[in-house]
N, C-alpha and C positions, 0 to 999 in steps of 0.2 A: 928568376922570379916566376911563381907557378900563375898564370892566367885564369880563370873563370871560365868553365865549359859554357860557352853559346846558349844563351835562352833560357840561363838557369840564373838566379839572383845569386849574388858574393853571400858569404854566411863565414862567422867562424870557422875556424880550425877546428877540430873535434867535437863538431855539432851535427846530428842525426837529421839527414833529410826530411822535411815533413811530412806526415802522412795526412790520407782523406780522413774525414768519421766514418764510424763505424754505418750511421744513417744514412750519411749522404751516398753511399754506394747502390747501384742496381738492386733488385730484389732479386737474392736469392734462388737457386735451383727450387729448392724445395717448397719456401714460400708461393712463388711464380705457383708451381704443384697443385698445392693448398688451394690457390683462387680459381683457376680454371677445375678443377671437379667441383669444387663449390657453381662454380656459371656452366658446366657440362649439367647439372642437376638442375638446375634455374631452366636452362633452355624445356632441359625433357616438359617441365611442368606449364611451360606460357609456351608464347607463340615468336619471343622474342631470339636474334641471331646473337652471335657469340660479341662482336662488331660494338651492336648497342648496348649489352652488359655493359661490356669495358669504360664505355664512350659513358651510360648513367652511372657507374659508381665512380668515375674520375669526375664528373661534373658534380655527386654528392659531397664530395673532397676538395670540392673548390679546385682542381685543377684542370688545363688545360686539356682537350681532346690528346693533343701530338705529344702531350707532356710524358714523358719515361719516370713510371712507378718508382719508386725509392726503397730500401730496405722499412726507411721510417715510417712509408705509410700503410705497410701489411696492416699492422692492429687495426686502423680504421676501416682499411678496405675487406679486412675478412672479416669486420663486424657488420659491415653493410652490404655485404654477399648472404650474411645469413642473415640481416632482418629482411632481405628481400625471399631468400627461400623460405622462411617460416609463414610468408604473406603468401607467397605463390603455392605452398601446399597447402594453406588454409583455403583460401580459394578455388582452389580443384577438390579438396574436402566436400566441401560447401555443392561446387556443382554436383560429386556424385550424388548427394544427399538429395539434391534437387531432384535427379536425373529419374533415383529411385522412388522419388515422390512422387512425381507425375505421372508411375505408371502405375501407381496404387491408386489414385483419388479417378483413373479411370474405371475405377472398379466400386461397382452395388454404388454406396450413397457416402460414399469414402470423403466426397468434395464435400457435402454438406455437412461429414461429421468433425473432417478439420477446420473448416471454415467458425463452426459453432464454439468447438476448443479453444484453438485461437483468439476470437473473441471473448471467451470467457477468463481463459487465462492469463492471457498476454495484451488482453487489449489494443490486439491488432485484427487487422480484415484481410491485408495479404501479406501472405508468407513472403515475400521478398522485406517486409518489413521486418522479419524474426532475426534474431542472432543466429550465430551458427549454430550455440548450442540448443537452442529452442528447437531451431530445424532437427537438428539430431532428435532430440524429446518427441517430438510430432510423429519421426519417421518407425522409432521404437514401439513406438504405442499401435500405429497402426500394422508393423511387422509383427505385432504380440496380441495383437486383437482386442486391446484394452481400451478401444476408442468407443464409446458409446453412439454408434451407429440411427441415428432416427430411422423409422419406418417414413416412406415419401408421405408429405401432408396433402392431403388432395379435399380439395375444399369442396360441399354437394355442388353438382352441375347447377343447382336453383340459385347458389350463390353468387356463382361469378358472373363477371357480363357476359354481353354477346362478344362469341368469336367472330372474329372477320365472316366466313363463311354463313355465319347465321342473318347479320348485320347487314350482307350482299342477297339474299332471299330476300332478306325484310324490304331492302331497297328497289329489289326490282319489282317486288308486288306494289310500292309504292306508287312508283312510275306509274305501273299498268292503272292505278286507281286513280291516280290523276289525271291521267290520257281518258278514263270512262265518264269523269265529274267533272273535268274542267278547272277543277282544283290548284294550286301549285304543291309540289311536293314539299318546300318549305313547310309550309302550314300544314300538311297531312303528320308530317316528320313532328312539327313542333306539338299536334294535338295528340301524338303517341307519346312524348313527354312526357306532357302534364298528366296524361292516363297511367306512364308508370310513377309517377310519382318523383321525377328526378329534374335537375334544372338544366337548363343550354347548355351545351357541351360535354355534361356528363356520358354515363355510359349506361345504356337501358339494361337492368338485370336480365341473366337468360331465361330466368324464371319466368318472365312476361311473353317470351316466343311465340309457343303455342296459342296465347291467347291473342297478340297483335296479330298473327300468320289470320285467323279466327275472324277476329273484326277488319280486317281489310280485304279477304276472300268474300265476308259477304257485302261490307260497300260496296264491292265492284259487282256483284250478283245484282242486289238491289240496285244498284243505280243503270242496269238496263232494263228492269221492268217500270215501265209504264204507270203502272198505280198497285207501289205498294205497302202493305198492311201489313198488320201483326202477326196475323198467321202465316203470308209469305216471309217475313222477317225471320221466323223459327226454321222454314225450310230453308234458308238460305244457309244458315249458321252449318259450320265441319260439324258441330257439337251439337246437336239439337237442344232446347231447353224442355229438360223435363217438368214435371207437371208442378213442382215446386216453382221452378224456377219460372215459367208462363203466368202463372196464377201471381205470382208478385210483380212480372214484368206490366200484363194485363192493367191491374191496380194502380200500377206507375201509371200507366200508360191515360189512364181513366181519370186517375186525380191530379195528373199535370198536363196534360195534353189533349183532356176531354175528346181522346180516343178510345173506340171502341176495336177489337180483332177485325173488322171489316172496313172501316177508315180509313179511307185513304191518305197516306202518312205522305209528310214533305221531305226532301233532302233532308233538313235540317231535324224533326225529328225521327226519321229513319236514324242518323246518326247520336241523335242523344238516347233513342231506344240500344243502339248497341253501345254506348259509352258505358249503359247501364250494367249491360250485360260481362262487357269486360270489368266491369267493380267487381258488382256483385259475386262473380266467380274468382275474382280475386281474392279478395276476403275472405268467402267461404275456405280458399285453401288452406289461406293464414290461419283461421279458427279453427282448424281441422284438431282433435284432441285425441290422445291417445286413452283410449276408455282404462289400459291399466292399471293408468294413474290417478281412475275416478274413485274419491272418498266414499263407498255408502253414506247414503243419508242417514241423520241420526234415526234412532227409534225409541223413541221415550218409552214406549210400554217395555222393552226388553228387561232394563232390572225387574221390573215388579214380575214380567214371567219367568224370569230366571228364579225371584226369591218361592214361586206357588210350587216352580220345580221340585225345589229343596225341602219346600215343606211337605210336597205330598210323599215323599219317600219315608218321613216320618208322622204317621196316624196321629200321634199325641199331640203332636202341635197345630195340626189341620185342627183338629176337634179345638182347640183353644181358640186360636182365631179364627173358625166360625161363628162361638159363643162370643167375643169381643164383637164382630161385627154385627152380629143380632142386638146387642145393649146398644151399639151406638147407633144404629137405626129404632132403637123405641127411642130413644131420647131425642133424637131428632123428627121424631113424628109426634 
């Protein structure tokens, strides 16, 4: 009676030992092939080792780290080798685009003409916001010079406020004027204010500079003279007032302070004589008018000299309305 080879289960008589599936076996020479130049390619483009390829697309697979690949799950694993390499070259895409972005917007006014683009186009502010193919768009235009470049907008110097450096002049003359009158700087600062015309906290136009440098050089002039006047008031000023300008101060001076040029003036109107003075000049610059744009005044006689013109070139018509006018002054006499 023939026995059962050890470790093998009984089975019929003329029955073919089982075999594995075709799946459930290792992967393949070739396949194995396939995945590793797919993750030799993966590496070159990211910063990731061979190690953790294997280890995230077995974990994409639902399977274990230590787990042994199968024939059956090549299709899955080579499809998620390449949605990872099409991610990882797009992404290094992406950076050179960047790379070569950033060395153009350091160039003329490149930052502010893609900054404007962008916004207008895409409705975005930074480029890390764009698609990649945006970026691309961006990068072509300015490689092809079709980006519309602004010239730098530089607002007049009378526009903007004061710079630091100006605002640090202004302040140390301040001090000094307060150390001569006893003053607090507070209130020197707040009556430069209301003289430019801005509220607490704002920012004094630079426009007003020259003119506070002006009135605070001569408070502090005046407020070491003893007793002074109107006429000392003119010598004190960087800017003297010309004869316009005296003759209306004077008037002020006369109709609201029933001060005369020799008067001896108080702190108080020493100070509203030059409040005056920083308006007044103020103003003046505001109204300053470009004569180009001045309309001639009408001149009503010009038709009727234009029509004597045209008639005198023809004698026959002079002599007619001469005789017209001679009948209408008899009938009117």
């Amino acid at each position: 009676m023939t026995q059962p080879i050890s470790g093998l289960p009984a089975r019929p008589p003329g029955e073919a030992p089982p075999t594995s599936k075709l799946g459930d076996q290792p992967l393949s020479t070739q396949q194995r092939t396939v995945l590793e130049r797919l993750i030799t390619r993966l590496i070159a483009l990211t910063s990731q080792q061979s190690a953790g390829v294997w280890a995230g697309m077995k974990h994409d697979l639902g399977l274990k780290n230590d787990a042994q690949l199968l024939s059956r799950h090549f299709p899955a694993a080579e499809q998620n080798l390449n949605q990872r390499l099409a991610s990882a070259q797009q992404t290094h895409e992406v950076r050179q685009v960047v790379a070569q972005l950033t060395e153009l917007l350091s160039q003329g006014n490149n930052r502010q003409a893609v900054s404007d683009f962008i916004r207008q186009q895409f409705g975005q502010t930074a480029l890390s916001q764009l698609t990649p193919d945006q970026l691309k768009t961006v990068l072509q235009l300015l490689q092809t010079n079709q980006l519309t470049i602004p010239q730098p907008q530089q607002r007049p110097a009378t526009d903007r406020p004061l710079q630091p450096a100006e605002h640090n002049t202004l302040n140390q003359m301040v001090t000094k004027v307060a150390a001569a009158t006893g003053e607090s700087s507070k209130l020197i600062w707040q009556s430069m204010l209301e003289l430019s015309g801005v509220k607490t906290g704002e920012l004094i136009p630079a426009k007003h500079f020259n003119q506070l440098m002006t009135w605070l050089q001569a408070r502090q002039t005046l407020s070491e003279q003893p007793a002074p006047t109107l006429t000392s008031l003119q010598a004190a000023l960087k800017q003297p007032l010309d004869a316009q300008e005296f003759n209306a101060l004077r008037d002020y001076a006369q109709q609201t302070l029933q001060a005369t040029p020799q008067t001896v003036l108080t702190p108080a109107q020493v100070q509203d004589l030059l409040n005056q003075v920083f308006l007044r000049r103020v103003e003046r610059s505001q109204d300053t008018l470009d004569t180009r744009y001045v309309q001639p005044i009408f001149n009503p006689f010009t038709p009727f000299i234009e029509q004597m013109k045209a008639m005198s070139a023809r004698p026959g018509l002079m002599l007619i309305a001469a005789i017209v006018v001679v009948i209408l002054l008899w009938i009117v006499i």
